[in-house]
N, C-alpha and C positions, 0 to 999 in steps of 0.2 A: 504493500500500500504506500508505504513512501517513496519507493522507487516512482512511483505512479504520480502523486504529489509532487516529486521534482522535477517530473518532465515534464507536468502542465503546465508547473508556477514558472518555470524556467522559460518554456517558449514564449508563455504568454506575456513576462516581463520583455523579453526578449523584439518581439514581436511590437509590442506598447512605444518598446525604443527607437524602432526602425520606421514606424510610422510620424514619431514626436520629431526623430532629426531628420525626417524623410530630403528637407533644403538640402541639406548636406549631401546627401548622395543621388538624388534623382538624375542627374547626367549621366550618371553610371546604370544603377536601378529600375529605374524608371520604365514601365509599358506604355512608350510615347506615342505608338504606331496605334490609330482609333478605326485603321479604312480597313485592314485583312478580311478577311470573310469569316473569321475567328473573332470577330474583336467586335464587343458590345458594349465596353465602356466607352463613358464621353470626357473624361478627364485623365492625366498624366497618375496612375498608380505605380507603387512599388512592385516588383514582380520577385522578389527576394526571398517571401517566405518561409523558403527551404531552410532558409538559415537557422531559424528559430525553431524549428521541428530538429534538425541537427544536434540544435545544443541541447535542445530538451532532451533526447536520448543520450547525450555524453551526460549529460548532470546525473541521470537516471544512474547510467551504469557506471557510472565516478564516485555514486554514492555510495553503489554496493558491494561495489571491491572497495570500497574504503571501513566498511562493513562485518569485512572478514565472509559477505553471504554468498558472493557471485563466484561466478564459473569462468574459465577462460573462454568461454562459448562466447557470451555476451560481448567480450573485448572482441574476441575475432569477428566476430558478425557486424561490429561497426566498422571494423578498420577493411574489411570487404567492402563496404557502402561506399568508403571513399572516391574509389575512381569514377563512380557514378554520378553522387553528388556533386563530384568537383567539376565533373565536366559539362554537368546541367548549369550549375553556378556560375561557368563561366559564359557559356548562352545566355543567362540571362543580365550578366553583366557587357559581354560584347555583342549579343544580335549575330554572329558573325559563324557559330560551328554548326555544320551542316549535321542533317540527321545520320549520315554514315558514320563520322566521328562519336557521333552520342553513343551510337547504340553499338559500335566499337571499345568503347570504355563500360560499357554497362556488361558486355560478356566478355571482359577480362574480370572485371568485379563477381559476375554470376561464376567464372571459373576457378576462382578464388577459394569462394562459397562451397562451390563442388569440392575441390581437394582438400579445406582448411576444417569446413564443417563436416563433410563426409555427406553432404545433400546431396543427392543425384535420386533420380525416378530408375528406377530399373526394375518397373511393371507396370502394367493399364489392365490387368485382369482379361487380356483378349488374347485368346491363342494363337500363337504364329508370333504374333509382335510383341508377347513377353521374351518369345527365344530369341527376337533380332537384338532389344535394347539389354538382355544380358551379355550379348558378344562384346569384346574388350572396348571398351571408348565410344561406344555407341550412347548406350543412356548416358557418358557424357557431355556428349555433343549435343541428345537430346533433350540435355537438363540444363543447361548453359541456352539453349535455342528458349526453352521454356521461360525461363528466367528473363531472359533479355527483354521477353516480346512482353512481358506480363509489365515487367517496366517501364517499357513504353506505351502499355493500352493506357496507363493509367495518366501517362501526360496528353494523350490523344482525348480521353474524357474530359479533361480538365478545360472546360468550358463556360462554365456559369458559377457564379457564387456558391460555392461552398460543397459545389459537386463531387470532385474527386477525391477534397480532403475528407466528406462524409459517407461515401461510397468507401472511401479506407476504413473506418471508424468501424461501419454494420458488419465490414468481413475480418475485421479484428475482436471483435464481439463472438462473430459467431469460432473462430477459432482461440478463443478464449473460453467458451465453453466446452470446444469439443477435451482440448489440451485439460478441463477440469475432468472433464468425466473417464479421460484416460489416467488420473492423476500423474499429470506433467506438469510440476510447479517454472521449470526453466521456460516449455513454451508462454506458457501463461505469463508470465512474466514478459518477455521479449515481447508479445501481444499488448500487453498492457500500456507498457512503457510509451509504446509508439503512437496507440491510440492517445494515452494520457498529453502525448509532445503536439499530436493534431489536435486535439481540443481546443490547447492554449492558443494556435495560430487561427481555428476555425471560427472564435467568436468573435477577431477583426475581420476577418473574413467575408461572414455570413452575419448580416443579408446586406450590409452596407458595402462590402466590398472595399475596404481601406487597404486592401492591400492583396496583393496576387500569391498564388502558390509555387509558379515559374517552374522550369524545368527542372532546376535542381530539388524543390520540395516534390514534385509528383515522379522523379526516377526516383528518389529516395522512398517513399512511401510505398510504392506498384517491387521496387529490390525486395524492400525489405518483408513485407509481406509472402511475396514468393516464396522467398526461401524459406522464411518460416514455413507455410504451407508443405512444402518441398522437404524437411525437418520431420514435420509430425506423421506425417506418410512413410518418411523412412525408416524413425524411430518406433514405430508401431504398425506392426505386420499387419492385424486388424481393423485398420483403417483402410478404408477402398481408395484406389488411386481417382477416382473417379470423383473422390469428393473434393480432391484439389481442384479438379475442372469446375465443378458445380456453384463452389464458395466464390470462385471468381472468374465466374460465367455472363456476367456483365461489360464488364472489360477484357474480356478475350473476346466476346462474339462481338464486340462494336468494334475492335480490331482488323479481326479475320472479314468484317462487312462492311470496311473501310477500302482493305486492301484489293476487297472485289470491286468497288465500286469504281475505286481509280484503277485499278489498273484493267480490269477482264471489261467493264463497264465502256468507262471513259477513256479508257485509253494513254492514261498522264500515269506520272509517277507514284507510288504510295506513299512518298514520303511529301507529295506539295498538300496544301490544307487547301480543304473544301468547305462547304456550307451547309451540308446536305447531313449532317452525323446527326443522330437519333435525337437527342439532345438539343441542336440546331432549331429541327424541325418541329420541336414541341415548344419552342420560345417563337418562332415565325408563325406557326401553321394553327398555332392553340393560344399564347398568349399574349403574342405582341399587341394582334388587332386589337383583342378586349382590354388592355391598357392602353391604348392610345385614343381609341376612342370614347374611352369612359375617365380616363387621369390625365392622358396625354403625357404620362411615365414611362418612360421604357425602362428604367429603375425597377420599378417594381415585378412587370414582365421575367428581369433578369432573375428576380430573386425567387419568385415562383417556379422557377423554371426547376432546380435541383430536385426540389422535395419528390416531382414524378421519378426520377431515375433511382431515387433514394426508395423509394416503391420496388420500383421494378428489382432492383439488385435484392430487396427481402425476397420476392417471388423465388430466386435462386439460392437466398441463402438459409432461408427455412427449411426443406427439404434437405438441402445437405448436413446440416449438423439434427435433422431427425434423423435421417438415414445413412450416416457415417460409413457403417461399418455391412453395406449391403449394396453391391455391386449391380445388377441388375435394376434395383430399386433408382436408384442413383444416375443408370444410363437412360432410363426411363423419363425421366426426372429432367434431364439433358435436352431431350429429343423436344421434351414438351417447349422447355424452356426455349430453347432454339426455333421452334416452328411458333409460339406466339410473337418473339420478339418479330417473328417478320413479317409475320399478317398485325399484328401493329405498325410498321415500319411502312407497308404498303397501301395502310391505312391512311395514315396521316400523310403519305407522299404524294396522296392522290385526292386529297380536302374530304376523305370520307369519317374523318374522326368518329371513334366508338362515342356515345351522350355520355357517358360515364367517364371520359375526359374531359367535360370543361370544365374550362378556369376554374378554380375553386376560390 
């Protein structure tokens, strides 16, 4: 519990600070760019966030090997995060690193994780392709690809106030319970900490939006959760691999329905940003018009917008921490998940919205 208490108090003083001297670093800082097809703010915000979720987990796990409680696990599973966060941090301090280089530093960090932590997947419960990912180097190629992409769905979601950092929050909850019911006080823990370091950054955050989450807070948040993920699967044969898919089955399917759209779709890169993400379409298609024509806010549009997707990621994360440890259950569970998110997705892209989404 204090561990928990030091990540939140820490990011969120942290956080208080970055916004109070924001003068001082906005040239640097700053999300100045308002025209992208990503970009809903109408004022110069900090984009640094990361930082402050950063320190909140160094406070956390500086407190408990100061403790005498912690494990070398904790120290290593930060200094993994490194190369990730630094080289988000440095995107959002220069504008300038292209998505190759990111996501190049993020599976040197995910590989890290695989040798340091001993995370690697080497099963999906499917025959045929549990014998290929136990061949030598396979799950960890497969488990570094895993890791990478999960890192990056989670800066791809990161679109409206308080989205991505609370999409982290509901799938650290639910693997904070699963990590109880196995009794694994270190997962729980490591869950904790993280979630406690987004809190402190989320309530500047959400709904006013004083300040952004930026690349370096959402690779750090989509790492650090993977692996964990990637961890309790490993450490407990009884857990279906399938529940790693399920718990963060939001941000992998808005991924994988990203990478279709540019590329097999549209023809363009996966890595240039679009307008069109599930999330996009439920601020344009559902809440823009009803805020501008009844507040003439798009403010408030922006800030409505997260709570549907914070919905939607329960719909997957229900079922996986009730069905943890039942394979079948779980692929089930998948299949559904995956075929509503697209007859929603086809829904709303086509102004047929279900009555049970409007505006609230």
């Amino acid at each position: 519990m204090t561990g928990l208490l030091a990540a939140f108090f820490t990011s969120f003083i942290v956080t208080l600070l970055i916004i109070r001297y924001q003068h001082l670093h906005n040239h640097l800082s700053a999300d100045s760019d308002l025209s992208g097809p990503q970009k809903f703010h109408t004022i110069s915000v900090p984009r640094i966030g990361g930082i402050s979720i950063a320190a909140g987990i160094f406070a956390a796990t500086l407190f408990r090997l100061q403790t005498n409680a912690g494990t070398s696990i904790e120290t290593t599973l930060l200094v993994c995060a490194i190369p990730t966060f630094a080289i988000g941090l440095t995107e959002d301090l220069t504008k300038k690193v292209g998505i190759k280089t990111r996501l190049l530093f993020t599976a040197i960090a995910a590989a890290m994780a695989c040798i340091y932590l001993d995370a690697q997947i080497t099963r999906l419960d499917v025959p045929g392709v549990d014998y290929v990912l136990a061949l030598p180097g396979i799950g960890l190629i497969f488990t570094i690809f895993a890791i990478t992409g999960l890192a990056n769905a989670y800066n791809i979601i990161d679109g409206f106030n308080g989205l991505s950092s609370m999409v982290g929050v509901i799938t650290l909850m639910g693997l904070t319970y699963v990590s109880y019911v196995l009794g694994d006080p270190l997962m729980m823990y490591l869950s904790l900490i993280m979630a406690g370091a987004i809190l402190g950054f989320f309530l500047w955050n959400y709904p006013r939006g004083l300040i952004f989450l930026g690349d370096g807070g959402a690779y750090l948040i989509g790492f650090w959760i993977a692996v964990i993920t990637v961890m309790l699967v490993a450490r407990h044969p009884n857990v279906s691999p399938w529940f790693a898919l399920l718990i963060n089955a939001y941000p992998i399917l808005e991924t994988l329905f990203t990478i279709y759209r540019r590329k097999i779709h549209q023809g363009k890169s996966p890595g240039l940003p679009d307008g069109i993400h599930f999330h996009t379409l439920i601020f344009r298609r559902i809440l823009n018009p009803v805020s501008r024509a009844h507040m003439g806010d798009i403010f408030t549009a922006n800030a409505k917008t997260s709570p549907y997707l914070w919905v939607l990621t329960a719909m997957a994360i229900v079922p996986a921490i009730l069905w943890w440890n039942s394979t079948p259950i779980l692929i089930a569970c998948s299949i559904l998940f995956t075929t509503s998110y697209v007859w929603l997705y086809k829904r709303i892209v086509t102004f047929k919205k279900p009555s049970w989404m409007q505006p609230y």
